[in-house]
C-alpha positions in Angstrom: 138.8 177.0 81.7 139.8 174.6 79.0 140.2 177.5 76.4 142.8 179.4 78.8 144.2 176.2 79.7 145.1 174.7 75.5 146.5 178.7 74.9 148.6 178.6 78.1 149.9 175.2 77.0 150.1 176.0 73.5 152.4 179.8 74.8 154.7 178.0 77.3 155.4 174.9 74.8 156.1 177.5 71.9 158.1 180.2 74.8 160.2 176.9 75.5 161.0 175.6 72.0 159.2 172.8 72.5 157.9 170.3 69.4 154.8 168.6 70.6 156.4 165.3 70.6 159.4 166.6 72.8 156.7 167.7 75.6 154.8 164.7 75.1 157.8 162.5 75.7 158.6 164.9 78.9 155.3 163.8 80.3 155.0 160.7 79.2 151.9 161.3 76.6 151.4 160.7 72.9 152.2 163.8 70.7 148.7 163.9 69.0 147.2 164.1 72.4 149.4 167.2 73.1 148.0 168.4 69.4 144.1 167.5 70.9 145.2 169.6 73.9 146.3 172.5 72.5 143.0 172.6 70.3 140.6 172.1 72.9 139.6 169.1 71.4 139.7 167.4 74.4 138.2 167.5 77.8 140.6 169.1 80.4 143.3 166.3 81.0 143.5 164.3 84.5 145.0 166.2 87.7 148.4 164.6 87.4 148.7 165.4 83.7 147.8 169.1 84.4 150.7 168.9 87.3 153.5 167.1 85.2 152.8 170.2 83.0 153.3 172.9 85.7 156.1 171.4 86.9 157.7 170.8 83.6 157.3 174.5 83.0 158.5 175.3 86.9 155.0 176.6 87.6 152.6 176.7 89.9 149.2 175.0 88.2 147.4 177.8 89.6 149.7 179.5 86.8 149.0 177.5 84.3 145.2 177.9 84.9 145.4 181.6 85.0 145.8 184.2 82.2 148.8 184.7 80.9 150.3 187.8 78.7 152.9 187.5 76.0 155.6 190.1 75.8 157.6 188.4 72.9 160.5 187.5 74.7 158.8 185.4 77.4 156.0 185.0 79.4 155.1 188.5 81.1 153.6 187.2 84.3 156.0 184.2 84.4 160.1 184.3 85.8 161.8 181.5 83.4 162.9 179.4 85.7 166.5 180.0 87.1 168.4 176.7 85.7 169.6 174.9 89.0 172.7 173.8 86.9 174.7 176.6 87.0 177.5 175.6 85.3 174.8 175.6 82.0 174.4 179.1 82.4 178.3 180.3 82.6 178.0 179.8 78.5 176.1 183.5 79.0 179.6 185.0 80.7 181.4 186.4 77.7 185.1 186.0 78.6 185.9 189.7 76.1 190.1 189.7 75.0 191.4 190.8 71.9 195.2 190.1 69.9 196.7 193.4 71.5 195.3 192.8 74.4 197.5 190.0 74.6 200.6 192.2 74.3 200.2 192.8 78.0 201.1 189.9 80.1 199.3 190.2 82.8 196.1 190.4 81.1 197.1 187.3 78.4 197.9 185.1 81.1 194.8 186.0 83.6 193.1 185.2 80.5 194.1 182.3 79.5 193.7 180.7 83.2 189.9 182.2 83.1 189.1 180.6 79.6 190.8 176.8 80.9 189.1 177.2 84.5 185.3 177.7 82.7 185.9 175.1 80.1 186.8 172.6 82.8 183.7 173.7 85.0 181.2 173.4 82.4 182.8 169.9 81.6 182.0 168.6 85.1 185.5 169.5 87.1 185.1 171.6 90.7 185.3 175.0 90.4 188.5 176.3 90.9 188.1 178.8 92.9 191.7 179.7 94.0 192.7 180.1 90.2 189.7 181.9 89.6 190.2 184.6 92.5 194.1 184.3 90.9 193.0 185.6 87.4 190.8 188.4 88.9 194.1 189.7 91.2 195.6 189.7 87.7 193.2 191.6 85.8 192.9 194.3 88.5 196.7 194.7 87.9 196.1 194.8 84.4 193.1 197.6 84.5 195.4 199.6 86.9 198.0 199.4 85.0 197.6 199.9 81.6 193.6 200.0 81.8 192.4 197.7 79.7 188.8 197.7 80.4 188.3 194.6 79.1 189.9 193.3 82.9 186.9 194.8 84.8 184.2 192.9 82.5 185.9 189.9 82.8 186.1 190.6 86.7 182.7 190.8 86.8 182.1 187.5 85.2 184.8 185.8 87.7 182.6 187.2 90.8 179.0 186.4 89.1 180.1 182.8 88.6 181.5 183.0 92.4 178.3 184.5 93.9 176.1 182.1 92.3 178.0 179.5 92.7 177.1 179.7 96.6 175.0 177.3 97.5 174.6 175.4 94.4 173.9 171.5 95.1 177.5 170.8 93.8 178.7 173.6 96.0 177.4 171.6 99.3 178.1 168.3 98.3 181.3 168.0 100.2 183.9 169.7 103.2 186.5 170.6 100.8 183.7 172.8 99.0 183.3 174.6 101.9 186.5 175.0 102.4 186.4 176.9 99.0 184.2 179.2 100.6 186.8 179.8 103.3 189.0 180.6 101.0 186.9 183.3 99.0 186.0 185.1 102.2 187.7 183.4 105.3 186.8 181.5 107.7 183.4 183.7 108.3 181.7 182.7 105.4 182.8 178.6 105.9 181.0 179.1 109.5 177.7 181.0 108.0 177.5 177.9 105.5 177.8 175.4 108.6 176.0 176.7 111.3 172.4 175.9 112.6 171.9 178.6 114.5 171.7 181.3 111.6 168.5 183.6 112.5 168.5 184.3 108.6 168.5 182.4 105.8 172.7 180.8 106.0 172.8 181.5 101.5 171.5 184.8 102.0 174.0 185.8 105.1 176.8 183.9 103.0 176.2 185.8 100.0 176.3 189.1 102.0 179.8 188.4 103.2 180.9 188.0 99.6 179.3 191.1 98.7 180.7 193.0 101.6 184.2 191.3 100.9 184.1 192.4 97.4 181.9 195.4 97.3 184.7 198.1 96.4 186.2 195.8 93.4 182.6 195.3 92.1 181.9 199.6 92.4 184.7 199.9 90.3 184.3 197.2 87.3 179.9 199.2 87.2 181.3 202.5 87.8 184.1 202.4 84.9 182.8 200.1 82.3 179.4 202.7 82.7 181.3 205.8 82.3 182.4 204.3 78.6 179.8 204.2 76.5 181.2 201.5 74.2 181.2 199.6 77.3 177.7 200.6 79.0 175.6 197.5 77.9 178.1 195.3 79.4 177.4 197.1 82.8 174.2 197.0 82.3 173.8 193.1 81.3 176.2 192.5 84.1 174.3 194.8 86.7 171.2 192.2 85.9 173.1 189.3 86.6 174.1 190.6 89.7 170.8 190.8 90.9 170.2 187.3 89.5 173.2 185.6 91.4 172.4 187.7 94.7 175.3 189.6 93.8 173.8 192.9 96.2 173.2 193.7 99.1 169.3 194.6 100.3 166.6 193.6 102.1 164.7 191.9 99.4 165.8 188.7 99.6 167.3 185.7 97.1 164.1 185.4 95.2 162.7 188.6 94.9 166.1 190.2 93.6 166.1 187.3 91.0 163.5 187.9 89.6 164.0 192.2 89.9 167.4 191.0 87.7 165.1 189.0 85.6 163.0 191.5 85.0 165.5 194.0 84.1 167.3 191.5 81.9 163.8 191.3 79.7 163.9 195.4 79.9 167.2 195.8 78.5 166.4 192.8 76.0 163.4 194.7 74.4 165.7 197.8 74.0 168.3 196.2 72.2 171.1 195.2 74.8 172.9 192.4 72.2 174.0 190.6 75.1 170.5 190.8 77.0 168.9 189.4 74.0 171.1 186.4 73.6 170.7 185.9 77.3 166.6 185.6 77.0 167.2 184.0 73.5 169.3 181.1 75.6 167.4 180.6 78.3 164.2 180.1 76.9 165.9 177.7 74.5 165.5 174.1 74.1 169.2 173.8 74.9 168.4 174.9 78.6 165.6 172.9 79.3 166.5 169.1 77.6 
């Protein structure tokens, strides 16, 4: 038990992009007693320690006590946990553009509001959610007009930021956030948020109305960017986060589609989807997990 317990610690701190001394600060231990650890030098640390660890690592200790597999790209048997700051994780939406594509207005200026509304988000402003819903009008004009395809992948990101966006901490914190939601789907997706009475789970329901409310827009971003093969990794990358956000509509539920898009994401990674790779690159990162 103490073997698989210093190589667990020794895969996760190194999966992570962890020092030592940076996961012995997150627990509260000294750094050469992370070093004794990880050699088995040591007798199997106290119950709390072996919890601050699983939880650090958003895992069961069950987990940590089990075997685990390395794939390369992460742990095989373990989902990275799914940030609960979302606003970290719109750094992996590529906002794509180019000079001539700045020729056509309605493109240049849908784009410009998409780049300003993200930078403000990340920087701790609400979501603007009326401007963002504003710049994806204006890209569907600009795909249907002059069809820059460039519009539907930046469409996509505008309704994965949406979708995930639903239910997020920040999200509930307030009436006016709800009224948000009213806005994106009417007043049938404010009342799923509110009510008590909700048989299934109110994120899941609320996340089905955006899906049904946007399902034909979102067919036609997957369907075209897949039929050009200079564009197919974007649908693909995209199709992932979709399932990560809860961006479809099944039976599965919030979790299990996560970690199906997860799952994918590490797929499509291995076979050299550029924008796949960053994706796992980044979120196993230290930058995600200060």
């Amino acid at each position: 038990m103490k073997n698989l317990f210093s190589e667990n610690l020794k895969k996760l701190r190194k999966t992570y992009n962890e020092t030592q001394k940076e996961l012995a600060d997150k627990i509260g231990v000294a750094p050469n007693y992370i070093c004794m650890l990880e050699k088995g030098s040591r007798e199997m640390p106290s119950t709390d320690i072996v919890m601050a660890i699983a939880n650090h690592y958003h895992i069961t200790v069950e987990t940590l006590l089990s075997p685990i597999e390395n794939d390369g790209y992460t742990l095989k048997n373990i989902i990275i946990y799914w940030d609960e700051e979302w606003k970290t994780l719109c750094e992996l939406f590529p906002i794509f553009g180019a000079e001539k594509l700045l020729e056509d207005e309605l493109f240049k200026v849908a784009h410009k509001r998409h780049k300003e509304i993200l930078l403000k988000y990340k920087n701790k402003h609400p979501l603007d959610v009326e401007q963002m819903l504003e710049s994806m009008k204006q890209y569907d004009k600009s795909w249907e007009n002059n069809n820059t395809i460039e519009s539907l992948a930046n469409i996509l990101s505008i309704l994965c930021v949406l979708c995930g966006s639903i239910g997020t901490k920040e999200m509930q914190k307030a009436e006016d956030h709800l009224r948000d939601y009213g806005f994106l789907c009417g007043k049938k997706l404010a009342r799923v948020l509110v009510r008590k009475d909700n048989r299934d789970d109110p994120l899941e329901e609320a996340k089905r109305v955006f899906v049904n409310q946007y399902e034909v827009i979102i067919d036609k971003c997957f369907l075209n960017l897949k039929r050009d093969s200079a564009w197919a990794d974007v649908a693909d990358y995209y199709l992932c986060i979709a399932y990560m956000v809860g961006m479809v509509e099944n039976d599965y539920g919030i979790d299990t589609n996560r970690n199906f898009g997860f799952e994918m994401m590490q797929r499509f990674a291995i076979m050299g989807n550029s924008l796949a790779m960053e994706y796992i690159e980044l979120l196993i990162s230290e930058k995600l997990h200060n």
